[in-house]
N, C-alpha and C positions, 0 to 999 in steps of 0.2 A: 449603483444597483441595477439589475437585469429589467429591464423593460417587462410591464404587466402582460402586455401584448406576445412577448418573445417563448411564455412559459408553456403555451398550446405545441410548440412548434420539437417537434421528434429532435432525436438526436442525427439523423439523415440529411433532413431539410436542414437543421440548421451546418451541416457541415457544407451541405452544397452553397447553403450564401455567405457562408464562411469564404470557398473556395469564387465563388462570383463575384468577391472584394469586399461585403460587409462584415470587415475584422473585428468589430466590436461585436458582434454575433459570438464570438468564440468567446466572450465572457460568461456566457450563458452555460456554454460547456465546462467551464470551469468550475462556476461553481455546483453545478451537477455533480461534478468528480473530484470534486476539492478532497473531501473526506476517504471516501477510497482510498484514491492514489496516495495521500498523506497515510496511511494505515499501511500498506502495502509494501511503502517506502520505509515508513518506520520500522517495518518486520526486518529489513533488512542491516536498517543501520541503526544502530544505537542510540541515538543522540538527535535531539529535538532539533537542534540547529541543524544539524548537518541535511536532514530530511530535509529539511523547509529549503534548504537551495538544493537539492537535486531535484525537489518538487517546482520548484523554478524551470530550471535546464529542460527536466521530462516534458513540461506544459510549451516553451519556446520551441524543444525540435517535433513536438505534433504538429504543432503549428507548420512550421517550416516544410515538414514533410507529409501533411493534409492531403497532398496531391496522390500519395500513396495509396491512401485509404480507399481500398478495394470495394467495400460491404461484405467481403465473406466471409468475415466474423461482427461480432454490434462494432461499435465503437468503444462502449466501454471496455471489451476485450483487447483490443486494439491501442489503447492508448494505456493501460494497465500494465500490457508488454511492455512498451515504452517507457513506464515509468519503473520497472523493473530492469529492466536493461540499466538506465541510469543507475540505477541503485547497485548493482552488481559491477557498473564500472570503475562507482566511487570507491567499492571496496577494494576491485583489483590494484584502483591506480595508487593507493592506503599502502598498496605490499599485506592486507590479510587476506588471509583466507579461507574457503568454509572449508565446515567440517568432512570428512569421506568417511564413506559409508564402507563398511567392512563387510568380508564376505558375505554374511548373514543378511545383508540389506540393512544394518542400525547403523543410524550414524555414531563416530567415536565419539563423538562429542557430549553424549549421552550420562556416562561415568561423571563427566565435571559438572554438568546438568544434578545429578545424583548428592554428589561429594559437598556442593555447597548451598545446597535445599534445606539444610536445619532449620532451627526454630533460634536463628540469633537473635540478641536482642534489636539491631537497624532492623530485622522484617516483621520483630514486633510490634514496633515502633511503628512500621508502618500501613499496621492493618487497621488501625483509626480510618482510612482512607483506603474503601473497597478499589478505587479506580484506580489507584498510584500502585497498589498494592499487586494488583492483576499485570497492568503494566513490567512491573518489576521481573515478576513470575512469565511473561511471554520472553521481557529479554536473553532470563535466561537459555530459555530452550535453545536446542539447533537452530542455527537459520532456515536449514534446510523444511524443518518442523513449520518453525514458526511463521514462516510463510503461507505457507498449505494453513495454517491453523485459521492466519488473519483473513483468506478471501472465502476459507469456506463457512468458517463462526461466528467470522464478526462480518464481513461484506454480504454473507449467505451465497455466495455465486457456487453454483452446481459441481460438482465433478467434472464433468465435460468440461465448462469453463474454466473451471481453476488448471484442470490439465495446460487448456491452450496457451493462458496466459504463463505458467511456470514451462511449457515443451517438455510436458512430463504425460508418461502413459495414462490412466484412468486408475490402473489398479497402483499406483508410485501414490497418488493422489491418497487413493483409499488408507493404504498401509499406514502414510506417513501424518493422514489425521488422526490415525486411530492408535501412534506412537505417540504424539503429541498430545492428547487427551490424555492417556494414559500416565505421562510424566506430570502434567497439570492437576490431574484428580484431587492428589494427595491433598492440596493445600485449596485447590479454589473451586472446588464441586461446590460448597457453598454460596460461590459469587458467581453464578454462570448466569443470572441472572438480570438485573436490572446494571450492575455492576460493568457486564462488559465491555455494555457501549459507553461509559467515561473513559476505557483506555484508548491514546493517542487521539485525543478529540481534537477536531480541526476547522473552529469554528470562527463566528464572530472578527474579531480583528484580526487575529492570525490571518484566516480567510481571507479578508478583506484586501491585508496590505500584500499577499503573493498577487490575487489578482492586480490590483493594481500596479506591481512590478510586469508580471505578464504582459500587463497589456501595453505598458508602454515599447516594451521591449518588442511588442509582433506588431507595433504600430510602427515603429521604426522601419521595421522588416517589410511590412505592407508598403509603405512611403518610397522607397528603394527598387522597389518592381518595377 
């Protein structure tokens, strides 16, 4: 666990004794952004395993590439990218692909979004459970959506920020929350509440065991300098 001592100390200082060789330092950043980046990542890729190793890979090349880190955005922008990056590479190298947006600026993907929203019985089934239930209902969306949806509703990060972190304009940002909501209304205007924050929760020993993978992993990489 993170040293009592270690929790005063910014996301700055600790990157700079990060970068001055106190690598265990960077556990601290981790679990600051354990949850984010795990939400972020998951917007992107379906599948709980699959997330949890890109959210590996994303937390190893910050590391590695820490040197980079300018200040001229926080860090958590900065390493958000990064875990998006990852996340969009695991798709590429998959052979899928997102959705494209058609003239009008909607993504196509929207229709299949539409087509399989009814009220079957698995998602009646699964409305026992607001947080699995919500989750289900983000997978569906675009990715393109669901991305914008998870840093600005669920993470709360700004427009500005969500911009930086997707290299999307401010008003791309605007639109495509307010498609995203729009496709969500129908079914979870009721859970926008207490409800949200159980989807893609990344806590407890999940947590635990990637840090622990991390750190062994940039201990290695530290050892090797």
């Amino acid at each position: 666990m993170v040293r009592e001592e270690w929790q005063s100390l910014s996301d700055e200082e600790a990157v700079a004794r990060v970068r001055a060789g106190a690598s265990d330092l960077f556990e601290l950043l981790m679990r600051r952004y354990n949850q984010r980046l795990f939400r972020v990542i998951r917007s992107v890729i379906t599948s709980d395993a699959d997330a949890k190793d890109v959210l590996q890979e994303a937390w190893v090349r910050a590391f590695e590439h820490l040197h980079q880190f300018a200040g001229k955005a926080a860090f958590s922008t900065w390493v958000t990218k990064i875990a998006l990056y990852e996340a969009f590479e695991r798709v590429r190298k998959g052979k899928r692909f997102t959705a494209l947006e058609n003239d009008d600026g909607e993504i196509m993907a929207e229709a299949e979004y539409r087509a399989t929203n009814g009220d079957d019985p698995e998602k009646q089934a699964m409305r026992g459970e607001l947080g699995r239930a919500l989750q289900s209902a983000l997978d569906r969306l675009p990715e393109a959506y669901r991305s914008v949806f998870v840093l600005r509703e669920m993470e709360r990060l700004s427009t500005t920020e969500t911009a930086q972190c997707l290299s999307l304009s401010e008003e791309a940002v605007k639109t495509r929350l307010h498609r995203s909501r729009a496709l969500l209304r129908r079914d979870l205007e009721t859970w926008m509440g207490p409800a949200l924050l159980e989807a893609y929760a990344f806590m407890g020993h999940d947590c635990d065991r990637v840090v622990a993978k991390v750190m062994e992993r940039i201990t290695n990489l530290a050892t090797r300098r």
